[in-house]
SESETI-348940 format. One record per residue (C-alpha): x, y, z. Coordinates in steps of 0.001 Angstrom, whole numbers, plus 500000, padded with zeros to 6 digits. Layout:
BEGIN
{x=X, y=Y, z=Z} .
...
This chain:
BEGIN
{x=480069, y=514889, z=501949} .
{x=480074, y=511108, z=503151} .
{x=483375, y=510286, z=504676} .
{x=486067, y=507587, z=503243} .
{x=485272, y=504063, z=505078} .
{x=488076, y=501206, z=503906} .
{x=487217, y=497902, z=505152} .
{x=490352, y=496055, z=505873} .
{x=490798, y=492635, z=505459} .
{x=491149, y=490063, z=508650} .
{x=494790, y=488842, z=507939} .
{x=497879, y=490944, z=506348} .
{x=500249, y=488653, z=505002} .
{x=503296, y=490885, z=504797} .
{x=504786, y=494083, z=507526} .
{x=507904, y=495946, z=506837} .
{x=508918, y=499280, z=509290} .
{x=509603, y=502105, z=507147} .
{x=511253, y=505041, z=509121} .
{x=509725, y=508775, z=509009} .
{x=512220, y=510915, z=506766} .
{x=512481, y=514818, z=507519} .
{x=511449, y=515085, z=504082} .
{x=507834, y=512940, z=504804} .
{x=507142, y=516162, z=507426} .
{x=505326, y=518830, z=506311} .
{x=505142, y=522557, z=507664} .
{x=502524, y=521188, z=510782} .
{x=505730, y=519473, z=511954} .
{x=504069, y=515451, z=511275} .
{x=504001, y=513513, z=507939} .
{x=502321, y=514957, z=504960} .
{x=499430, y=513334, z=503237} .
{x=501564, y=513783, z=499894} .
{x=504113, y=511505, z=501962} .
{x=501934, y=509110, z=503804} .
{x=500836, y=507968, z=499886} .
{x=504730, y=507687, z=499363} .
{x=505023, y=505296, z=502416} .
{x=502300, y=503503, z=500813} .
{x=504052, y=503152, z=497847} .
{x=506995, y=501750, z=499393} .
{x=505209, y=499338, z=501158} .
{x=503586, y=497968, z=497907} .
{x=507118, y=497717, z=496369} .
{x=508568, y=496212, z=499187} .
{x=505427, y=493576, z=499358} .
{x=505969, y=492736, z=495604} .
{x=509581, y=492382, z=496156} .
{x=508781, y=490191, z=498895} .
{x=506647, y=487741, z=496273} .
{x=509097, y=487873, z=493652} .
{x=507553, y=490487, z=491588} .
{x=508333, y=494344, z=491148} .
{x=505409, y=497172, z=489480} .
{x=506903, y=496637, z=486085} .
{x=506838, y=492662, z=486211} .
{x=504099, y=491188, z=487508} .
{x=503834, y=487654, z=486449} .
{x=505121, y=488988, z=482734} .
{x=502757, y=492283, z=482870} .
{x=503119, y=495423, z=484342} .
{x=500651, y=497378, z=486999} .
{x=499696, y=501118, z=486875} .
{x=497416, y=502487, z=489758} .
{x=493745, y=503272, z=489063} .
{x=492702, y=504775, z=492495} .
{x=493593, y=505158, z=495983} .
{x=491859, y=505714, z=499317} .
{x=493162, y=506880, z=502579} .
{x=491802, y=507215, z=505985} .
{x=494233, y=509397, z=508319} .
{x=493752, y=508285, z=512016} .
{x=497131, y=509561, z=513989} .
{x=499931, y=511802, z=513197} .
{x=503575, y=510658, z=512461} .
{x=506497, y=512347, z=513276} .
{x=510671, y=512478, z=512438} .
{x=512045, y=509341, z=514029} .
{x=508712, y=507584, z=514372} .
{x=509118, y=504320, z=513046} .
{x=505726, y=503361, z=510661} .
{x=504744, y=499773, z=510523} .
{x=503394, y=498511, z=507635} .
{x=500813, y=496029, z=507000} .
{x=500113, y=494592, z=503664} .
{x=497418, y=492618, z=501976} .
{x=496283, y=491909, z=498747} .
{x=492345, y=491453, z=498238} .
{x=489368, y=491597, z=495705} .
{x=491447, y=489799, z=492910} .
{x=489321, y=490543, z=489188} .
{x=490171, y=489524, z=485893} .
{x=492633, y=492372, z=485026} .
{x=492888, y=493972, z=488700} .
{x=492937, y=493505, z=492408} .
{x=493493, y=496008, z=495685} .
{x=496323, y=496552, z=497837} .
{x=495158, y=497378, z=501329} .
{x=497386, y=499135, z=503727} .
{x=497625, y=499840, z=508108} .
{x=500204, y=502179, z=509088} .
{x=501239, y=502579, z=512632} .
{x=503581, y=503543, z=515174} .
{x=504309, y=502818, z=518198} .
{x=503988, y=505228, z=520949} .
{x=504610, y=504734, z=525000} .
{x=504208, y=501040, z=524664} .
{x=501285, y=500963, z=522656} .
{x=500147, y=500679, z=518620} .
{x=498467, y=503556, z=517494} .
{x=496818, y=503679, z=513784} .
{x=498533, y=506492, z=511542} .
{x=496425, y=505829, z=508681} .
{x=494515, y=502846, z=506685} .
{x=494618, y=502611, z=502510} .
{x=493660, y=501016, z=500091} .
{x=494795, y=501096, z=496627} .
{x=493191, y=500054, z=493510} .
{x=495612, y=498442, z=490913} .
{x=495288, y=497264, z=487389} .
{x=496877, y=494817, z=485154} .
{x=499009, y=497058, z=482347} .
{x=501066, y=496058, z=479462} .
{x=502857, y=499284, z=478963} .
{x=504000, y=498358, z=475364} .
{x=500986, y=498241, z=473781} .
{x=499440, y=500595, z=476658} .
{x=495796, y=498258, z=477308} .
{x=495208, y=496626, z=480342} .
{x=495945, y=492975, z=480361} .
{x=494806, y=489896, z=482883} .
{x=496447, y=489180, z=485988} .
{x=498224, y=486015, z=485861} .
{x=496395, y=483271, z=488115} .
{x=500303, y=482892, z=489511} .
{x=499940, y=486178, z=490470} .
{x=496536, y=485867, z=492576} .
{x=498188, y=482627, z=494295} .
{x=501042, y=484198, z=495259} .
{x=499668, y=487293, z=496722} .
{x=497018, y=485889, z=497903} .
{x=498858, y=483645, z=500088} .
């Protein structure tokens, strides 16, 4: 089976730390996969927050996830500290991708916990069909 390859943008445009919770570790001992999507998640909502602009409210639409990738590079730990890099890329008529680097930092050095990418799509949840994303929307995060 051919392996998961995300190709990360250049530039991020936002990073926000997110400490390692005992809950995030798993019976290994390091961060679960279950909670490395979790950090993920908090990263997008802090990056939206960031912009103005929250999962339910996105330019006057909400978002709903269509599909996510993740490549797992290092383990993560209790007290590690993982730093977040966000971009958002590939802007289409009613979607666009959230790409992700998580790392730490370990005896001086950066070391990659994992790289993501999530696939997001442009959701009005009253009438529940997909809806275009707001060309205020691509400016902003694109910026």
């Amino acid at each position: 089976m051919p392996r998961v390859k995300i190709q990360l943008p250049e530039k991020f445009s936002f990073v926000t730390e997110i400490p390692v919770r005992i809950t995030d570790v798993n019976y290994g001992g390091h961060v679960g996969n279950d909670s490395i999507l979790g950090i993920l998640h908090e990263a997008r909502l802090r990056f939206l927050k960031h912009h103005g602009y929250s999962e339910m409210d996105l330019g006057g639409s909400g978002m709903i996830m269509a599909d996510v990738a993740i490549e797992f590079k290092h383990e993560a730990f209790y007290g590690d500290t993982v730093i977040a890099s966000v971009a958002a890329n590939d802007f289409q008529r009613v979607s666009f991708d959230i790409y992700y680097k998580l790392e730490k930092e370990s005896n001086g050095e950066k070391l990659t916990v994992a790289i993501a990418k999530t696939g997001l799509v442009c959701y009005n949840y009253s009438s529940k069909k997909n809806c275009n994303l707001p060309v205020e929307v691509v400016n902003q995060l694109s910026s």
